[in-house]
N, C-alpha and C positions, 0 to 999 in steps of 0.2 A: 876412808871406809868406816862405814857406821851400821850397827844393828837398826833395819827398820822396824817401825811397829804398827800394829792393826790400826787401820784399814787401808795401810797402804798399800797402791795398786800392783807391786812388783809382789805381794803376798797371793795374787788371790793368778797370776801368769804362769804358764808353761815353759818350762827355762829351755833354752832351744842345745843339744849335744855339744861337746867340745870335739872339736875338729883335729887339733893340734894343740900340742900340750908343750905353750911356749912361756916367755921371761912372764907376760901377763898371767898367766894358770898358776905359775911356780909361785909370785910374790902375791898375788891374791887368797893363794891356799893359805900363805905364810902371814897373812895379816888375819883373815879366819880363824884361822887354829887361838891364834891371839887374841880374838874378839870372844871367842867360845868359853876361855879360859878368865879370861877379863868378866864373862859375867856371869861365871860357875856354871856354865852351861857342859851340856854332853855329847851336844853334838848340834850343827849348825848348816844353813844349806846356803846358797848363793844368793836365791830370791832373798833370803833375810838382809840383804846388804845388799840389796838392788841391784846385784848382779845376776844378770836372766842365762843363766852358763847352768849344766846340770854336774854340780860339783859338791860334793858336802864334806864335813870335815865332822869324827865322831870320837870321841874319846869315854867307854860307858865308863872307866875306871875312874874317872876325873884326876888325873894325876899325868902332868910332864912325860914327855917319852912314851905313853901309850896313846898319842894318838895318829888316828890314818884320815888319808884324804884320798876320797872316792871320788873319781870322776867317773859321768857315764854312769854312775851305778843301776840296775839293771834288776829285780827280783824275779829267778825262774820259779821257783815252789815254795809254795808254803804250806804250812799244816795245822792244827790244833787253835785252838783260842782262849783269849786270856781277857778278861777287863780289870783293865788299875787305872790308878791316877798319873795324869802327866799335866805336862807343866812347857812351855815356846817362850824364852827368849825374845820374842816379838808380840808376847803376852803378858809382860811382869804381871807378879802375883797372881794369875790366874792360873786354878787346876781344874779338871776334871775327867773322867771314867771315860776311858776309849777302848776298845777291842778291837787287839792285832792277835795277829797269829803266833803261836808261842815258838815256832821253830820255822826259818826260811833258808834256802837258798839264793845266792847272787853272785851276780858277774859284776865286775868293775876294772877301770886301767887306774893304775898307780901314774904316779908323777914321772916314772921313770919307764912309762910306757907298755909295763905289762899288764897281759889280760890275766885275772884271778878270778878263779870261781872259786868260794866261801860258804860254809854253812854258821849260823848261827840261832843262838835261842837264850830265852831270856831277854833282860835286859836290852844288850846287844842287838837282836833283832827287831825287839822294839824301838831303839833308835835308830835305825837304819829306815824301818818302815816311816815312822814320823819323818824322816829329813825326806824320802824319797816322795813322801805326800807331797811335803814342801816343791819338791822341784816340777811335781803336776799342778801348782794351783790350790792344792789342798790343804786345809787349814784346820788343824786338830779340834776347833769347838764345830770344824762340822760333823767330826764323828765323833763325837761326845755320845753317851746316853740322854735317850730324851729329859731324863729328870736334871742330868749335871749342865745339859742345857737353857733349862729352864732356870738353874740356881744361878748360872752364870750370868744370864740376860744384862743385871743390871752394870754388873760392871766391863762386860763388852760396850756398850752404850756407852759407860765413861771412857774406854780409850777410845772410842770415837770421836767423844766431844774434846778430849784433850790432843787429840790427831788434828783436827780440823783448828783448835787454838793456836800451834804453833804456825 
């Protein structure tokens, strides 16, 4: 299992729900969590590792021991809005300006099968929102601000050419 990267097709796909939360779910969260951390990430979703499952693994602390893995996750509400800079694992060295909502609600099952509804804000809800983009399809330079769009142009084109190189 490996971090994909832009413009590969498992980035831009609809990850279809987990049905059953078996040995496959348990050691794929368990090599994630490890792939997250492996590339100082905060958080990671399935499609990044070409697995089409709606699973994400998030740790906003960056440190061992705080992290979870959300299967199914689910956003009921959200509120307020915020634009910063963010940064995808499946975009080395690319950032820019995206607007999420500064406080959400969500539902998710844990590995050991319960449902939890969660509030978060900050950080925290911005990575959730980011991963949960992730598992619709959605790729944070599409909600970029049009200008960090514009800035980034050129070097989305390079992982492209360096995509299609290997």
């Amino acid at each position: 299992m490996e971090i994909v990267y832009h413009p590969h097709p498992a980035l831009r796909k609809r990850a279809a729900p987990i049905e059953e939360i078996d040995q496959e779910v348990r050691q794929n969260a368990g090599k994630m969590v490890d792939l997250m951390f492996e590339g100082r990430g905060i958080g990671l979703a399935a499609n990044q590792v070409a697995w089409l499952r709606r699973l994400i693994v998030i740790c906003p602390t960056n440190e061992r021991g705080g992290e979870r893995v959300l299967i199914n996750p689910r956003i009921v509400m959200s509120e307020g809005q915020e634009i910063l800079e963010e940064g995808c694992l499946s975009f080395p060295q690319l950032f820019g300006k995206v607007s999420r909502a500064l406080r959400i609600r969500y539902t998710y099952t844990t590995l050991e099968g319960e449902t939890v509804e969660r509030e978060a804000e900050g950080l925290e809800a911005r990575v959730i929102q980011h991963e949960i983009d992730h598992l619709d399809g959605i790729v944070f330079t599409m909600r970029m601000t049009p200008a960090d769009k514009l800035a980034t142009r050129k070097a989305v084109k390079e992982l492209e050419r360096l995509y299609k190189e290997r």
